[in-house]
Phi, psi and omega in degrees: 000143185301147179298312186180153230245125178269138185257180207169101174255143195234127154207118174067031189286013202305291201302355166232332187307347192229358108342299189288339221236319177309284177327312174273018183269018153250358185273134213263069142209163180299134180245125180228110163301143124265128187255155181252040180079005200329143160258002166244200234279344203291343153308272176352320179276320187301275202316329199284313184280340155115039182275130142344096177215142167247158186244148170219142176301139155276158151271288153211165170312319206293296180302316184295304145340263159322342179263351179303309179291330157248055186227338206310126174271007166292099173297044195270190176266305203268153166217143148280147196227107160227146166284157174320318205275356195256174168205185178227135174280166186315312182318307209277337158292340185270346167293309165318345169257289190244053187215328159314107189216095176259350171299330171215058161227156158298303182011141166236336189212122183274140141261142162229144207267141199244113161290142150250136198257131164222145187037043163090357191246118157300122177240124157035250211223160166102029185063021186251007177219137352261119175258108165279146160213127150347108165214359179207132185192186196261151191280316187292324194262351210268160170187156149267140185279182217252097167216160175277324227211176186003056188264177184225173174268142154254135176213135189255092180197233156255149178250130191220162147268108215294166191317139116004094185097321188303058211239182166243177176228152165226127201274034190356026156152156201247022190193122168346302185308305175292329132319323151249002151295332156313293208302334198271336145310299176300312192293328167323283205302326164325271182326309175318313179233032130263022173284278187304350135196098200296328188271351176261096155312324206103181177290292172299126182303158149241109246202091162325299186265022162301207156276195192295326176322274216293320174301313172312319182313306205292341186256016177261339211248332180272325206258288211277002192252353185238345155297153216274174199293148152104294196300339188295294200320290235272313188285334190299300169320336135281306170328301179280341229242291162267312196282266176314018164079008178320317190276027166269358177281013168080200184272330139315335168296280182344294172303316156296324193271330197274303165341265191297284187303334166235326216271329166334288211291300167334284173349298170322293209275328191298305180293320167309291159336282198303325190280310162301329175293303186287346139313326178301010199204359164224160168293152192292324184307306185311274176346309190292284180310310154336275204303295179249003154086354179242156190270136203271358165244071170264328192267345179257339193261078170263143209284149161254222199258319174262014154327094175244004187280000000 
């Protein structure tokens, strides 16, 4: 029987899912979707490939995650957790085949560091490789926290960083277009809930001297959350741009870091601005809803870890 079970969420994926599937198709487990329903070709590839999939409504990543991981139809202990849009690189199957041993380790949860691919360039540089993120771990101890929006996997145990070179890559968006129409989406939901909770970190500790996660958590929640709106965006962009060297990713850096590292973080804070300026005369909820279309207890009622309904 297999060690654990790889999870997957889908909704409309033709153009990445069998990327994703090609890349894990030596790895000696069972693949199992959640699909959202999808309305293009990505059924049509599950079936063609004999892949396992359940359809469930999404809500947020956070929930869908988690009722995914516990619906697994699979009795394994550990499950990977990859995104569609991601892929595992040969390194990281080949650690992941012959180097995964949890019969004689403590060990309860691997990190592994997420290459980001833009416009076809691996980038770098600009603090942005090596970014880890939590993705195979024990089933029982493990969960995604409860955010709309940058959540992580949590695990309450020990934690290691999988082998040097094990990573995964994710091609972040196949388009401009697609690339800032997400981001523009993404910055509501950012904005919404460090409105609704400035005093809430998430689940993951935050920790200076922590893992790499926790480390990321404690300067998002100590450093760049407490300079003031707007001026962060400017300092976040030299930081990444000179002081971490950005502008060695060439002229893809250039685009990606000034995208993601100032015009995203400015987005953020301008809809935080713009939601507060409408608040001095509505209720917060109205606003969300009016302005964007969402429901504001999407960001308070979040599925926990033991949501599997």
């Amino acid at each position: 029987m297999s060690k654990y079970t790889v999870v997957i969420l889908t909704f409309n994926e033709e153009a990445n899912i069998e990327n994703c599937l090609n890349s894990i198709a030596q790895l000696q487990a069972p693949v199992f979707v959640v699909d959202s329903y999808s309305t293009d070709r990505t059924l049509d590839i599950l079936e063609q490939r004999g892949i396992n999939y359940v359809q469930h409504p999404f809500s947020n990543y956070s929930a869908q995650r988690n009722w995914a991981q516990a619906n697994i139809p699979s009795p394994t202990e550990w499950v990977l957790h990859l995104d569609a849009g991601e892929t595992a690189t040969p390194a990281m199957v080949n650690w992941i085949n012959n180097s995964f041993a949890p019969e004689s380790s403590d060990v309860d949860g691997y990190m592994f560091a997420r290459r980001a691919i833009f416009l076809g360039r691996w980038i770098k540089y600009g603090g942005y490789h090596p970014i880890y993120h939590l993705r195979l771990y024990r089933r029982s101890l493990g969960h995604c926290e409860a955010k709309v929006y940058d959540q992580h996997f949590v695990v309450d145990g020990v934690k290691k960083i999988a082998a040097k070179g094990a990573d995964m890559e994710d091609g972040v968006m196949s388009s401009l277009r697609d690339f800032t129409v997400a981001h523009a989406r993404w910055a509501v939901f950012e904005a919404v809930e460090l409105i609704l909770s400035e005093e809430d970190s998430g689940e993951v500790e935050a920790r200076f001297m922590g893992t790499p996660i926790e480390r990321t958590r404690w300067l998002k929640n100590n450093v760049f959350q407490k300079v003031p709106l707007f001026v962060r965006s400017f300092l976040y962009l030299f930081y990444r741009y000179f002081i971490k060297l950005g502008f060695l990713d060439g002229t893809e850096g250039l685009i990606f870091h000034f995208l993601q590292g100032f015009w995203f973080r400015f987005l953020v804070d301008s809809t935080i601005y713009e939601i507060k300026l409408e608040t001095r005369t509505k209720p917060l909820a109205e606003v969300v809803m009016d302005k964007y279309g969402l429901d504001v207890n999407v960001f308070l009622n979040h599925a926990g870890p033991d949501d599997g309904e």
